[in-house]
N, C-alpha and C positions, 0 to 999 in steps of 0.2 A: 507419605503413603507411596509416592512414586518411586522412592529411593529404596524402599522396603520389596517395593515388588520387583523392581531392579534385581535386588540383591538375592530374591528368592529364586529368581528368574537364573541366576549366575549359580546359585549354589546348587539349582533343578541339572543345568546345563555338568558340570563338573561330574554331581552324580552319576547322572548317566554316562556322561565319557569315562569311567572308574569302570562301569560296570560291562559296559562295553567292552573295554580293553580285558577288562578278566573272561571276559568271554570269547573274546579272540585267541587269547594267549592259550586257554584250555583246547578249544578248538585245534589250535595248530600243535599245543603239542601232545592232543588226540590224532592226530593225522602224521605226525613226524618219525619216522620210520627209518630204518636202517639204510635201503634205498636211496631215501630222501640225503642223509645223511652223507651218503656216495657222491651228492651231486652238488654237494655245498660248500664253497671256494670260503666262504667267513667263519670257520669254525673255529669258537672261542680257544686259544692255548695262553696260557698264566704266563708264558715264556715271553709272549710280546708286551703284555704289562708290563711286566721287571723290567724288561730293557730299557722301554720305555723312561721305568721311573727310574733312573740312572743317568744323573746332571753332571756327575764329578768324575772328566776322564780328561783327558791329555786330548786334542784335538790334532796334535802333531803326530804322537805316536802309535802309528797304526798298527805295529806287531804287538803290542799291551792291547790295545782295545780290542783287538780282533781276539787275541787270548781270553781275553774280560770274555766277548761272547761265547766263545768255544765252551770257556767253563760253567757258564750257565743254562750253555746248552746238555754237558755230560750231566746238571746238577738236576736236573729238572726230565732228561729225557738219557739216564744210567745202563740200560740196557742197549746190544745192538739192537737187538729187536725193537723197541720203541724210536730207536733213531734211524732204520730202516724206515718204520710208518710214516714218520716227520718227514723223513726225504720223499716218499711215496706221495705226501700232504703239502708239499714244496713243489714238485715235478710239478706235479696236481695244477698247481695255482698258478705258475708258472706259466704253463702250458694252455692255460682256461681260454676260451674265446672269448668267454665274459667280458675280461678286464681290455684285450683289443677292440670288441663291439664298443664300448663304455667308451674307450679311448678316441677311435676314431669318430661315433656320432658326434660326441662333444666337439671334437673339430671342426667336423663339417657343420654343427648346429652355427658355432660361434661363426664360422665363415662366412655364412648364409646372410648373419647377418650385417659383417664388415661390409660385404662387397657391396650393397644398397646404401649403405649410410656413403660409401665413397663416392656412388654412382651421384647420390643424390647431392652431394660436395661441388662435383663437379657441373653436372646440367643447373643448377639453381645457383650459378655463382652471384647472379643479381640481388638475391634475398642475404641480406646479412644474418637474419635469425634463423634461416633452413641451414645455414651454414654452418653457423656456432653448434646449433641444434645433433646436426650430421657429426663434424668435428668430434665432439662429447663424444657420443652413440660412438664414434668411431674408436677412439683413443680407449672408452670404459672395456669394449667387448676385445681389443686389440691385448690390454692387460690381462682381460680375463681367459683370453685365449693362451697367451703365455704361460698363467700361473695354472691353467687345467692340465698344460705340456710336461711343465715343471714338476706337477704336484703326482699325477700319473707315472710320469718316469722312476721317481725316486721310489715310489710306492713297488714298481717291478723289478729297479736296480737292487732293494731292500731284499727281496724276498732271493734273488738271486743268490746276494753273497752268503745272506743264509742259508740255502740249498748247500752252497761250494764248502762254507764251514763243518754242516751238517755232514758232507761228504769226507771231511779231514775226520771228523770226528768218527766214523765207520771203518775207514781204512788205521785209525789209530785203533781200532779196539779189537782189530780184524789178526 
């Protein structure tokens, strides 16, 4: 009986998260507007899918690959005019405060709390488990600070060389 009511309890629970989210999703894109649309740095393009799904490329040879993107950028985005807008939707994102606000709290978050696990390393050297403890906390958020650096960076190097391609591809059709 108890596992019954469990379960009704889970499937009660589900429900409503379903019905919730259809009603969010309606809501927002009742409210989603042209405007809004101006001010939205994630806007879905098919162009970064593909590329994405694209495993089999020469890792050496950078004037083929960059070719490889160019063409799928004319294939997908054939008029100046639409490659204009990309560039315009590139500038854009490029340029967002967003993705540096994003950038640097994460740094200062992660920092925040290196510098206490260190402090706390060093004033409790007497305790072997504040130490191992500190260590951990230290070395975890130490990686995690690196891979938020790493993962950030490449995310705005990415967008860049596509701007620069984006640009080869205007002045070729120019």
């Amino acid at each position: 009986m108890v596992l019954l009511l469990i379960n009704l309890l889970i499937w009660i629970a589900g429900f409503a998260q379903r019905k919730i989210d259809n009603w969010l999703e309606k809501r927002r894109k009742k409210n989603y507007s042209l405007l809004t649309w101006l001010g939205d740095t994630s806007v879905y393009i098919d162009l970064f899918d593909d590329l994405s799904n694209i495993k089999t490329f020469n890792h050496e040879d950078f004037y083929k690959n960059y070719m490889m993107v160019k063409n799928k950028i004319k294939d997908y985005f054939p008029t100046n005019n639409e490659l204009k807008g990309l560039k315009f939707y590139l500038e854009t994102r490029n340029e967002s405060s967003k993705f540096n606000a994003i950038f640097n709290s994460t740094q200062t978050i992660l920092i925040a709390i290196i510098i206490p696990s260190i402090l706390t390393m060093v004033n409790f050297s007497l305790k072997n488990s504040t130490i191992f403890l500190s260590t951990i906390a230290f070395v975890a958020f130490w990686f995690l600070l690196l891979r938020a650096i790493d993962s950030m960076g490449k995310e705005t190097d990415k967008m860049k060389v596509m701007l620069r391609l984006v640009n080869e591809c205007i002045e070729e059709s120019d």
